[in-house]
C-alpha positions, 0 to 999 in steps of 0.5 A: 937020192941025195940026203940033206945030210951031205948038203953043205951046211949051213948056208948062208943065210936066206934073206926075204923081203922081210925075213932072215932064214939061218941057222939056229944059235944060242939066242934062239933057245928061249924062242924054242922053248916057247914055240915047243911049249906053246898050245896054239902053236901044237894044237894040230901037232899032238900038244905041247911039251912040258915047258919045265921039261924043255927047260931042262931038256933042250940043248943050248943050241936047238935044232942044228942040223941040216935043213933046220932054219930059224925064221928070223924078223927084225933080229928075233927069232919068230919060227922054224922051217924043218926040210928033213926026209920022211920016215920009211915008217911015214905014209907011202907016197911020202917015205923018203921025200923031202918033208916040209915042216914049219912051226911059227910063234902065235904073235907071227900069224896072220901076216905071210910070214910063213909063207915067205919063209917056206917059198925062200926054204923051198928055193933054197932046197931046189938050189942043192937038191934039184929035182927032188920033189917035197911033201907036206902032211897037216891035219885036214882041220888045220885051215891055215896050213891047208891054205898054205900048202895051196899057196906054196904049189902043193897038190893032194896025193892022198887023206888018211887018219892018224892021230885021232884025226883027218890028214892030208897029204901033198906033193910039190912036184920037184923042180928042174933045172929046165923049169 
């Protein structure tokens, strides 16, 4: 199995319709500190981080690792998309898989903006790491996720409890170079 560390990074930045997919920079901070702090954003994650904790905590440049984008429209920072391989400690069915991870500001819900994003990232990673097959979790009260885990191709492999509440677990089914 490849790791997303030895993909080169970062790319080039991912250009959508609409959005830019890129690495994040110093300018991102403020955005990142919002996202993290945010209740809307971690009602379904555990809540959010303490704001003055991230202000104290969070290095200039966040997030800077490989598989780590910052969703970017009309040259503001507007969410993340995270591909980064799940924890052995993880479900079963998903240790060691790619994992898809997204977090977007309030402000971009309800436009498509996550699921543009999350296709170009996934196209991205079918390009370095093909034939690798993605997993996503959410919880099973989160409509929004669910709908677009859907959209995005992902099936359900299993529900389980963690966190005090109803999970789901989905598989995209990797992509070959024949498809």
């Amino acid at each position: 199995m490849t790791d997303l560390a030895t993909v080169a990074w970062p790319p080039a930045p991912i250009g959508t319709e609409r959005l830019v997919l890129r690495e994040p920079e110093a300018r991102d901070r403020a955005a990142f500190i919002e996202l993290l702090a945010s209740p809307e954003v971690h009602t379904y994650l555990g809540g959010p981080r303490p704001r003055d904790e991230l202000e104290r905590k969070l290095p200039e440049v966040p997030e800077r690792w490989p598989g780590s984008f910052v969703v970017e429209l009309d040259g503001a920072m507007i969410g993340q998309i995270l591909l980064r391989r799940a924890p052995e400690r993880h479900r079963p069915a998903a240790a060691g898989k790619a994992d898809l991870g997204y977090l977007f500001l309030p402000r971009a819900w309800g436009f498509g903006y996550a699921a543009e994003a999350c296709a170009a990232a996934l196209d991205w990673f079918d390009s370095v790491l093909p034939g690798e097959p993605v997993v996503l979790a959410t919880q099973t009260a989160n409509v929004g996720s669910m709908r677009l885990a859907a959209k995005l191709g992902f099936t359900e492999v299993e529900r389980f409890r963690a966190w005090d509440a109803d999970q789901w677990l989905g598989l995209r089914a990797p992509i070959t170079p024949s498809d």
